[in-house]
C-alpha positions as CSV (number, residue, x, y, z in Angstrom):
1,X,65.4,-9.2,10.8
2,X,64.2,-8.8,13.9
3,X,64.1,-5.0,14.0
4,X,61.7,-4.7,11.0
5,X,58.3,-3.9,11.5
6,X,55.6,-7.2,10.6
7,X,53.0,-4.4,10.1
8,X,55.4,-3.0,7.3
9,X,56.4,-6.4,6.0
10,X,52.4,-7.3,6.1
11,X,51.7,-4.3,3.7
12,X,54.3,-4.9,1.4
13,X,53.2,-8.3,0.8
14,X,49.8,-7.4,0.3
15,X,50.3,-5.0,-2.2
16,X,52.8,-7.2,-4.4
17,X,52.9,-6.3,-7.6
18,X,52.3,-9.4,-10.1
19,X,55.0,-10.1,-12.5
20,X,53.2,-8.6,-15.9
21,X,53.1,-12.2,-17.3
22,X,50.1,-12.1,-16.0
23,X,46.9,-11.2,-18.5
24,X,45.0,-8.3,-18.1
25,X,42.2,-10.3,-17.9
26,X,43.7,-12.7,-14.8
27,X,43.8,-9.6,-13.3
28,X,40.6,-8.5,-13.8
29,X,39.0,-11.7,-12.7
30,X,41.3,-11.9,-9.4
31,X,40.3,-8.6,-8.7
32,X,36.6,-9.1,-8.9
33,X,37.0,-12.0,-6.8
34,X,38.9,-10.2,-4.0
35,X,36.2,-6.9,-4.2
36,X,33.1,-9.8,-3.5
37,X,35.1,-11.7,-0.9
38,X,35.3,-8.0,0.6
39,X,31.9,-7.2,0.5
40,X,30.9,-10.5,2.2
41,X,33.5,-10.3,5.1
42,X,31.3,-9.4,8.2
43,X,31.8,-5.8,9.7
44,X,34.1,-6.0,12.4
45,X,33.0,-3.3,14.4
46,X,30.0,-5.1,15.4
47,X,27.5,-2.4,13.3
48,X,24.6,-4.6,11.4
49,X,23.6,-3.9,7.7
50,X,20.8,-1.8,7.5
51,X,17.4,-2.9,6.8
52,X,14.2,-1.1,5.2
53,X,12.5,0.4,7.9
54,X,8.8,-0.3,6.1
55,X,6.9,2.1,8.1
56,X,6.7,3.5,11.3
57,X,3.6,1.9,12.6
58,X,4.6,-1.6,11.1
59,X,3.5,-4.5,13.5
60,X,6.6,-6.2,14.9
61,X,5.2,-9.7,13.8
62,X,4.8,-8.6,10.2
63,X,8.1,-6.8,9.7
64,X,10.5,-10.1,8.3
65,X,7.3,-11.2,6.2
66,X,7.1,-7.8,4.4
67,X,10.9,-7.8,4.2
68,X,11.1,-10.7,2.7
69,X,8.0,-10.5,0.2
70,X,7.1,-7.2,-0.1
71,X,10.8,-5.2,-0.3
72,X,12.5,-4.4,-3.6
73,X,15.2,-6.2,-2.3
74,X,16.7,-6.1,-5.9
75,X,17.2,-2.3,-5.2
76,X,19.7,-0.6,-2.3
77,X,18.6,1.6,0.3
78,X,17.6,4.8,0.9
79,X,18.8,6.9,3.8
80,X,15.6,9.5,4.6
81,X,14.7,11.4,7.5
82,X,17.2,8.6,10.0
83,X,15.6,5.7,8.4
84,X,16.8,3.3,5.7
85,X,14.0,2.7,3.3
86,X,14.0,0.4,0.0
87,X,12.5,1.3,-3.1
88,X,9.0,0.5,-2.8
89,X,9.0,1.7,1.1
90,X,10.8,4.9,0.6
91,X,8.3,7.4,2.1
92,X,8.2,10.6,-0.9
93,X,6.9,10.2,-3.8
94,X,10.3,12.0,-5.4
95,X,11.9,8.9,-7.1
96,X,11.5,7.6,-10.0
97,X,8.3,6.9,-11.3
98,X,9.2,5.6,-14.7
99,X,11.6,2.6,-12.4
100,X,8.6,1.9,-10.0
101,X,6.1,1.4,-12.5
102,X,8.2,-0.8,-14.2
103,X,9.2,-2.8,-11.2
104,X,5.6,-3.0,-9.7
105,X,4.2,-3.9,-13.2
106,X,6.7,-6.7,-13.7
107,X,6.2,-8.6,-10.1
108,X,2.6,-7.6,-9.8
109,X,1.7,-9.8,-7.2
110,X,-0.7,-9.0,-4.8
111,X,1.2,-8.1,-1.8
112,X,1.5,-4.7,-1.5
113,X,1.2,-3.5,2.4
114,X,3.3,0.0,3.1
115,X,4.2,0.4,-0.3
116,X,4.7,4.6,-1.2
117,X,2.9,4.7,-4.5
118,X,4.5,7.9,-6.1
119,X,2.7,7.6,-9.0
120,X,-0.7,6.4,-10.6
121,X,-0.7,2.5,-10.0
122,X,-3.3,2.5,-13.1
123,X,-4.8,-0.8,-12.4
124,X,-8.0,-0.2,-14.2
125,X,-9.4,-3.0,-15.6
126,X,-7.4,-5.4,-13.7
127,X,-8.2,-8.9,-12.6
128,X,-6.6,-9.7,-9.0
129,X,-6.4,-13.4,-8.7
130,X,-4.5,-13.4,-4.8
131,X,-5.5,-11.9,-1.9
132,X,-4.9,-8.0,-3.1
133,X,-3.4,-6.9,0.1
134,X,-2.7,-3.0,0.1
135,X,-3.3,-2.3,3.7
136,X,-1.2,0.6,5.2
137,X,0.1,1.6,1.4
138,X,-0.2,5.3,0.9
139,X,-1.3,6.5,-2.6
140,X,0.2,9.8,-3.1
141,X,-1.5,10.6,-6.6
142,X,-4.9,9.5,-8.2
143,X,-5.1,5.7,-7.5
144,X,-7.3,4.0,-10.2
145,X,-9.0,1.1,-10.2
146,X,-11.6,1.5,-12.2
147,X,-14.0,-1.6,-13.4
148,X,-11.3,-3.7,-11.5
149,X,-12.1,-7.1,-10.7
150,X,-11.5,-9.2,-7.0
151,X,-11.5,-12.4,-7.0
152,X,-9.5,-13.5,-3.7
153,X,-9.6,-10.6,-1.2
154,X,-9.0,-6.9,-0.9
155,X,-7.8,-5.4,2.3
156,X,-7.2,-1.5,2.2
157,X,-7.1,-1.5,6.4
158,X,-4.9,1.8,6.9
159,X,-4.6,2.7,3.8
160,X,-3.9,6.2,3.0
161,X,-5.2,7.7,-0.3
162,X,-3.9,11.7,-0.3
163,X,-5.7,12.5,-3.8
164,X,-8.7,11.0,-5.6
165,X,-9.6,7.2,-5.5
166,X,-11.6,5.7,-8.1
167,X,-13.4,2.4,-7.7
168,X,-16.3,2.8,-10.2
169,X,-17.7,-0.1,-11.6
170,X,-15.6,-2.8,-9.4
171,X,-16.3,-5.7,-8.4
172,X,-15.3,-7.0,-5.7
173,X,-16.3,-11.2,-5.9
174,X,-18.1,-13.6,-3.5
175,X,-15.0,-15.1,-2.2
176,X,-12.7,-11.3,-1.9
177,X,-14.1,-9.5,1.5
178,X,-13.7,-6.1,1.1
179,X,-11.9,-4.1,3.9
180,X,-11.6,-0.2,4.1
181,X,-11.3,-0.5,8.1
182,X,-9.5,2.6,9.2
183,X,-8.7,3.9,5.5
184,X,-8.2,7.8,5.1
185,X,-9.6,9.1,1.6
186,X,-8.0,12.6,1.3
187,X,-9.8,13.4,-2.1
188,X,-12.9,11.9,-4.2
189,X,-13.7,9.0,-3.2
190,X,-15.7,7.0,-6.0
191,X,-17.3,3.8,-5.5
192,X,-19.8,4.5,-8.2
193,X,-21.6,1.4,-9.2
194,X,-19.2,-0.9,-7.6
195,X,-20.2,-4.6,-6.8
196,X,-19.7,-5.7,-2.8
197,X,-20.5,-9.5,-3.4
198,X,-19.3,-10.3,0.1
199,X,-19.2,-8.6,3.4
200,X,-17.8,-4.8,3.2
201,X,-16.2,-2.9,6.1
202,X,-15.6,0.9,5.8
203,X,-15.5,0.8,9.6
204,X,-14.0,4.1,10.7
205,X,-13.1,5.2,7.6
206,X,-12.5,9.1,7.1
207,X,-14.1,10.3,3.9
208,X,-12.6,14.1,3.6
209,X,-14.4,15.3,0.4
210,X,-17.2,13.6,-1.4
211,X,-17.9,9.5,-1.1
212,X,-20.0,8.3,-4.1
213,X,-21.3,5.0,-3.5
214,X,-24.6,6.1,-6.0
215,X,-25.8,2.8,-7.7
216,X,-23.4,0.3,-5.6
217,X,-24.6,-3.3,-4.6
218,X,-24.2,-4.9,-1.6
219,X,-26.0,-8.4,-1.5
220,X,-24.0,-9.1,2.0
221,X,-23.9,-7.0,4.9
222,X,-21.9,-3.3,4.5
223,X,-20.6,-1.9,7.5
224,X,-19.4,1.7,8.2
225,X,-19.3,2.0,12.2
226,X,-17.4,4.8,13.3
227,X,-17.1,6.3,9.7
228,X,-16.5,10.2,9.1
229,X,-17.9,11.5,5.5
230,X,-17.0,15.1,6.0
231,X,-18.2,16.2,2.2
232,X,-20.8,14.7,0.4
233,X,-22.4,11.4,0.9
234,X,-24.0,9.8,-2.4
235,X,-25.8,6.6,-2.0
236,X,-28.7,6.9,-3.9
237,X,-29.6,3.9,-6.0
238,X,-28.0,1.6,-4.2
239,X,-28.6,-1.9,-3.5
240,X,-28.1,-3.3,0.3
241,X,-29.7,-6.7,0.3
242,X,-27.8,-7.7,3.4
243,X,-27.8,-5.3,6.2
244,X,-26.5,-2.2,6.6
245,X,-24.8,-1.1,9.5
246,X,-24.3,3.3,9.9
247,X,-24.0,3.5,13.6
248,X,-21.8,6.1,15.0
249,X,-21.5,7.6,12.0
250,X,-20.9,11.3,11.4
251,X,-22.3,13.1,8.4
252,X,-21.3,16.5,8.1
253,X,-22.5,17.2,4.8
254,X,-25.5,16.4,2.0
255,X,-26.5,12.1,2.7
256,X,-28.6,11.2,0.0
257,X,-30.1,7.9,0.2
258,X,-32.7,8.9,-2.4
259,X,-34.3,5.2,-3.9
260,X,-32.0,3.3,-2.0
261,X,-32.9,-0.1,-1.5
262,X,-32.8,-1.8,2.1
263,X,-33.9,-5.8,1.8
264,X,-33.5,-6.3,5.0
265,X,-32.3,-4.7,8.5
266,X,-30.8,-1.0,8.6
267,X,-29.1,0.2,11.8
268,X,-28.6,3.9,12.0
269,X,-28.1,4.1,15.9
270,X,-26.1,6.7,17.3
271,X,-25.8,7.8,14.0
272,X,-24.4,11.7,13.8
273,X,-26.1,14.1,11.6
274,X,-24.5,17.6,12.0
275,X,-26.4,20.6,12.0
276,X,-25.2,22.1,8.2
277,X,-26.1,18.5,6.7
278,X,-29.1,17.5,4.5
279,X,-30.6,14.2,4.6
280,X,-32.1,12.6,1.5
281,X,-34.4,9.3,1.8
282,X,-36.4,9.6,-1.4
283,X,-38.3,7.0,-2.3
């Protein structure tokens, strides 16, 4: 007895065969039980499961919150470029549109920071009851939010649009601050007739084509310190009965300000007007 090998004997005992009085489906259920108490044994070689990597400039204090209420933990993980992504996170917008619409549109909450948006988000005529937070998402097709309403907050810090955004006719209400800080707008950006109720900040924000803000009210104060508007500027017609603060501001193309309204103060100090741009202040 002594001379057998226990590794042998070991083996041999795990892989009894069951005496076939045994039902299929006894079988079946044994087996599933064994395969999840597999899955849950910890990994002995000290490796930890991987996590979604959210986004390379993710703030260290924001990364379990987002994991926990932002992920599409319901999905598994996607290995891209060295990184470990989940659905909603995964960097490209080749996956599966049809899935992600139907997983965004069925938890529509209002937390949406880092999220990839491969696809239209179509969220015209909308009413966002939370705190939409978007900041740092990435819209990598026409985002629409056309005639969308606010009513607790919109933050858009970071965020990246790479095609056309469209805010016509928004309104963003008295309680919802408004925040654009830092936002890139690749394509058209359209703001036409949009309502700011309370304070706006488009503070360095990079406008790569044409920004139409023609009819838009602000009765708070609108900031865009540090902005870029590299096409087009449209801001005729619009409303600022708080004040309006353009310092440091770069205009590179056509400004038109033509029967603009300023109620009270407007600060244009420092304010960059390139050589090839034309500056309209009709009245």
């Amino acid at each position: 007895m002594f001379g057998r090998n226990p590794i042998k004997m070991f083996i041999v005992k795990l892989f009894h065969i069951t005496p076939s009085s045994r039902s299929d489906d006894e079988m079946k259920e044994k087996n599933a039980r064994m395969n999840t108490e597999i899955e849950n044994l910890p990994i002995s070689n000290g490796a930890e499961k991987p996590q979604c990597h959210i986004h390379d400039k993710v703030k260290d204090s924001e990364v379990e919150d987002i994991r926990e209420n932002v992920c599409a933990n319901d999905e598994s993980l996607t290995e891209f470029e060295g990184e470990y992504y989940c659905f909603f996170h995964l960097p490209t917008k080749d996956k599966d549109t049809g899935k992600f619409e139907q997983i965004i549109k069925a938890r529509l909450k209002a937390d949406f920071r880092y999220i990839w948006f491969p696809s239209d988000p179509d969220l015209k005529d909308h009413k966002f009851f939370a705190n939409a937070d978007f900041r740092s998402a990435t819209f990598s097709v026409v985002a629409s939010f056309t005639r969308a309403t606010f009513l607790a907050g919109a933050k858009f810090d970071e965020a990246i649009f790479l095609a056309d955004a469209d805010f016509s006719f928004a309104t963003f209400s008295a309680t919802a601050t408004a925040s654009f800080t830092s936002a890139i707008f690749s394509g058209h950006a359209s703001f036409n007739g949009a309502i700011f109720l309370d304070a706006t900040k488009f503070n360095e924000a990079i406008f790569s084509v044409d920004a139409n803000f023609y009819s838009a009210t602000f009765p708070a104060d609108a900031s865009f310190k540090s902005a870029i508007f590299s096409g087009d500027a449209k801001f005729d017609e619009a409303i600022f009965s708080g004040d309006a603060y353009f310092p440091l501001v770069t205009f590179s193309a056509k400004v038109d300000f033509s029967f603009a309204t300023f109620s009270n103060v407007a600060y244009f100090s420092s304010t960059i007007f390139e050589e090839k741009s034309q500056i309209l202040f009709i009245r």
